[in-house]
C-alpha positions in Angstrom: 17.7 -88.1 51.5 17.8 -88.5 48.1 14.2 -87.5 47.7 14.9 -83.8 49.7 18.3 -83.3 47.4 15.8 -83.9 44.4 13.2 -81.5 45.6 15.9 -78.5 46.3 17.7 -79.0 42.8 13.4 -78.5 41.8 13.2 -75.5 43.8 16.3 -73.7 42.5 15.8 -74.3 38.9 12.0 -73.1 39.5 13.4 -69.8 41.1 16.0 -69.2 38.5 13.3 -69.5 35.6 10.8 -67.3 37.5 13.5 -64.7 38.0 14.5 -65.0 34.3 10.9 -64.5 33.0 10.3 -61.4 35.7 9.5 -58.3 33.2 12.5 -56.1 33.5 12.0 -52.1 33.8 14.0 -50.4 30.3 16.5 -48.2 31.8 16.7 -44.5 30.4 19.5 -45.5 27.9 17.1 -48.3 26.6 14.4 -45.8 26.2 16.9 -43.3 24.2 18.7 -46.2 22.0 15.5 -48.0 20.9 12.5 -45.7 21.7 13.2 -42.3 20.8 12.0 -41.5 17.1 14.8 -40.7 14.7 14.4 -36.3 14.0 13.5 -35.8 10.5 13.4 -32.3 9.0 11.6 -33.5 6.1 12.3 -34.2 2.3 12.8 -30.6 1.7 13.9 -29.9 5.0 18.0 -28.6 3.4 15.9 -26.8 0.6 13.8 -24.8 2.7 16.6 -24.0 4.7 19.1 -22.5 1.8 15.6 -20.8 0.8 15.4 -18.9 3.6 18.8 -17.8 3.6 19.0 -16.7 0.5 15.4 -14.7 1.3 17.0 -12.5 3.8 19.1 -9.9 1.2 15.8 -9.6 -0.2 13.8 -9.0 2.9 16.6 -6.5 3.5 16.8 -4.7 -0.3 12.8 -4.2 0.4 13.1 -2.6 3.9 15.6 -0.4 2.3 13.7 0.4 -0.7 10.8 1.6 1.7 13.2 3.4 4.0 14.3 5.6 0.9 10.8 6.0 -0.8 9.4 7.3 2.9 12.6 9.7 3.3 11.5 10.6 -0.4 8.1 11.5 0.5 9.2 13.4 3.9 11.6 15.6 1.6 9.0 16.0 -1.0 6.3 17.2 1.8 9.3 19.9 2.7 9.1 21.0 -0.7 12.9 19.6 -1.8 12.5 19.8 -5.8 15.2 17.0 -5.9 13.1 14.6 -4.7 11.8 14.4 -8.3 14.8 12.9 -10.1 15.6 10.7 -7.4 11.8 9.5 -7.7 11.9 9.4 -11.5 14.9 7.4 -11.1 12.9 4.5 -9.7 11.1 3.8 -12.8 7.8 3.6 -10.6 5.4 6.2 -12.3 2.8 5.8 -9.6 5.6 6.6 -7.1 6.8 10.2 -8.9 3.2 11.2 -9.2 2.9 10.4 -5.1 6.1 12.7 -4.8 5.0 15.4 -6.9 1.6 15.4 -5.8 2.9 16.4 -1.7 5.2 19.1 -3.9 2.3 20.6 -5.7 0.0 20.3 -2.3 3.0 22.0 -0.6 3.4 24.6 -3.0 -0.1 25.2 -4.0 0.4 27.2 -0.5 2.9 29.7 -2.0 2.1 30.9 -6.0 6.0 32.0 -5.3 6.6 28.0 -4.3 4.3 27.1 -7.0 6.7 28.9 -10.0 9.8 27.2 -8.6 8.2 23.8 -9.0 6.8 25.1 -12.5 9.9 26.1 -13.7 12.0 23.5 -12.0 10.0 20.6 -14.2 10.2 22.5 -17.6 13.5 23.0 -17.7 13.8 19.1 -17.2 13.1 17.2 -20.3 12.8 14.1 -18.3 10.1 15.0 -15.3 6.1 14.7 -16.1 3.7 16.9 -14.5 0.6 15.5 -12.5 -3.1 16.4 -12.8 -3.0 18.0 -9.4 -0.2 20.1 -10.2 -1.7 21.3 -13.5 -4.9 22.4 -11.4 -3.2 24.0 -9.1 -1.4 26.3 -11.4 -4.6 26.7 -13.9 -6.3 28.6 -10.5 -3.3 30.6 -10.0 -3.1 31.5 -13.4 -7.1 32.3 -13.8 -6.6 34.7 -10.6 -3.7 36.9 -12.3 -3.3 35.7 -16.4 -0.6 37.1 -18.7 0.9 36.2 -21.5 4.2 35.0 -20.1 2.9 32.1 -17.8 0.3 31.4 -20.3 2.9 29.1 -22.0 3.8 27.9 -19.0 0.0 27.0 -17.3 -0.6 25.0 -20.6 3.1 23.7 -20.5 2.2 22.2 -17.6 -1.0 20.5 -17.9 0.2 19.0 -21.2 2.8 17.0 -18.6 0.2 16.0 -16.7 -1.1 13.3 -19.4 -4.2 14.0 -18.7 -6.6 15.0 -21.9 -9.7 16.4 -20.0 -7.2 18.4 -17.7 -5.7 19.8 -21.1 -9.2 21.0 -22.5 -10.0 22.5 -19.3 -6.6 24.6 -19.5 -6.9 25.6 -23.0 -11.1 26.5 -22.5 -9.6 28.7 -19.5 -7.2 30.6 -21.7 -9.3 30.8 -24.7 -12.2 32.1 -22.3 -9.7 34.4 -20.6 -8.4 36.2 -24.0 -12.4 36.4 -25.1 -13.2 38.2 -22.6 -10.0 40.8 -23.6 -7.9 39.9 -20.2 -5.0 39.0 -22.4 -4.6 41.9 -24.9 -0.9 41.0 -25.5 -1.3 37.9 -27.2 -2.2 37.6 -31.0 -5.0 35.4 -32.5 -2.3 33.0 -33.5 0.2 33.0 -30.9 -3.3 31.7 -29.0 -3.7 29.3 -30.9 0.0 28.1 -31.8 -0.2 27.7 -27.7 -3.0 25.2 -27.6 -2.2 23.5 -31.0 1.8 23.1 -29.9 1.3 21.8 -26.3 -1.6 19.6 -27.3 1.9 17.4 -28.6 3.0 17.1 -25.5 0.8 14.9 -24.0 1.8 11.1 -23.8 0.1 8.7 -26.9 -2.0 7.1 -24.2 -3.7 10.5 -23.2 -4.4 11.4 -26.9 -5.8 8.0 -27.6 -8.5 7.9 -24.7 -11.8 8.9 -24.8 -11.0 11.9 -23.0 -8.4 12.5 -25.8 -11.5 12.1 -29.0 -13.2 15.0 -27.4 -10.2 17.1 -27.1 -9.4 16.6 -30.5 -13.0 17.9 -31.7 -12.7 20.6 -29.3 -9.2 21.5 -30.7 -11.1 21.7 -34.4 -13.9 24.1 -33.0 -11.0 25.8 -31.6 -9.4 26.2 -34.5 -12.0 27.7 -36.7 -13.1 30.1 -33.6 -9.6 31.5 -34.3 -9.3 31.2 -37.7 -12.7 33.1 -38.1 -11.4 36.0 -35.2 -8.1 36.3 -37.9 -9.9 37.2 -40.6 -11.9 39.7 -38.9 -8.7 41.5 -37.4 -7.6 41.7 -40.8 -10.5 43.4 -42.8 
């Protein structure tokens, strides 16, 4: 008797350690509290956040910025001569010349079109001509020349800033009066033209290369007139 009693207290404390040492399945809490990595944005992670934020009046400035230069260049294409202050405005040179060049390419059309847009920049003291505008109105002027756009033709391609344009303005008028197509205008009126608007051009233009040869060109000039004076007067 004894012996069974024994053997059943065995058999129980057996089963109670084998069900104690049975691997137990981790519940889904389990898995959440103690196996699921912490989220971690990151050292930066609040910097990069507050950076991003603080990009998006930017982003939307820029978009802006390119709505109005596009509605600029739209208006411009129309042939709206206001679109030149607004673009000067800016302070982005490249951009005015962009806007005036789809002015001069719309008025090149018209030489009515093209005197508005002439006379609408010299009576500014602010707005700068462009090469292609300056050629535009040289070949008008070559096709009819007098002595009142004259001023004007060489006005213009002064603004432009561009020395080789200049030279190729003033060689057109001085060509045009040798061959007696502008009998209105005096041997020094021609030349107070050329000499006066040769001031106009910006420092760079007068500095360049392109600006050395006008300036020996301007000298030839000079005595060609000088030398045409002196004969009128004998």
């Amino acid at each position: 008797m004894n012996a069974v009693l024994i053997i059943s207290v065995l058999l129980l404390a057996f089963t109670a350690f084998a069900l104690y040492r049975w691997p137990r399945q981790p519940s889904n809490e389990d898995t959440t509290d103690y196996f699921t990595p912490p989220r971690f944005g990151g050292l930066f992670s609040n910097q990069a956040a507050v950076s991003a934020h603080e990009s998006l009046p930017r982003i939307t400035t820029d978009n802006q910025t390119a709505e109005r230069r596009a509605a600029l260049q739209a208006r411009a294409a129309e042939g709206d001569h206001a679109t030149l202050a607004e673009a000067h405005a800016l302070g982005d040179a490249a951009f005015y010349r962009e806007v005036l060049d789809k002015l001069a390419a719309q008025a090149a059309q018209n030489d009515e079109n093209l005197s508005s847009l002439v006379s609408h920049i010299s009576q500014n003291n602010e707005l700068r001509a462009s090469p292609k505008l300056a050629v535009a109105l040289l070949e008008a002027w070559q096709r009819s020349p007098d002595k009142r756009t004259l001023a004007e033709m060489l006005h213009i391609a002064a603004l432009a800033d561009d020395a080789a344009i200049y030279q190729q303005a003033a060689e057109a008028a001085l060509q045009v009066w040798r061959d007696g197509r502008l009998p209105q205008v005096q041997v020094g009126e021609l030349y107070a033209l050329i000499e006066n608007q040769y001031w106009m051009l910006a420092s760079e233009a007068k500095r360049s290369g392109a600006g050395f040869i006008l300036k020996r060109m301007l000298v030839s000039v000079r005595r060609e007139l000088a030398a045409a004076a002196r004969r009128a007067s004998e």
